[in-house]
C-alpha positions, 0 to 999 in steps of 0.5 A: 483514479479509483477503478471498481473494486471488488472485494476478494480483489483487494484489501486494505492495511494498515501501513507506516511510510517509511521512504517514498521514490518516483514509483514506490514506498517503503512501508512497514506494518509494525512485523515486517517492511515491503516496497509496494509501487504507487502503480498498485495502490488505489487513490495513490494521489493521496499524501503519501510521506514518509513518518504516515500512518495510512490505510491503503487499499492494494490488490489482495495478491500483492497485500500476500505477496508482500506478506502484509496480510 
């Protein structure tokens, strides 16, 4: 499902998957690691596997949060 986005609401980044759960993944961004739950990620219906290297669009307060950004 792909809601209307705009732009200031979400980023996209540049990830490695590194563990995936019912509800969430672990990624790293080659400085630090952050669980982000699939709830938050746009298109989460796409492969997400561990040992991928994706770009996912998360909201920009999460990306902050997380320290992604």
């Amino acid at each position: 499902m792909t809601r209307k986005l705009e732009s200031e609401e979400f980023c996209y980044v540049e990830v490695e998957i590194r563990v995936k759960t019912d509800h969430a993944i672990l990624v790293h961004d080659c400085k630090r690691e952050a669980w982000l739950p699939l709830s938050q990620i746009e298109d989460a219906d796409d492969v997400l596997e561990p040992g991928h290297h994706v770009e996912l669009l998360i909201p920009t307060w999460l990306a902050t949060e997380k320290g992604l950004i």
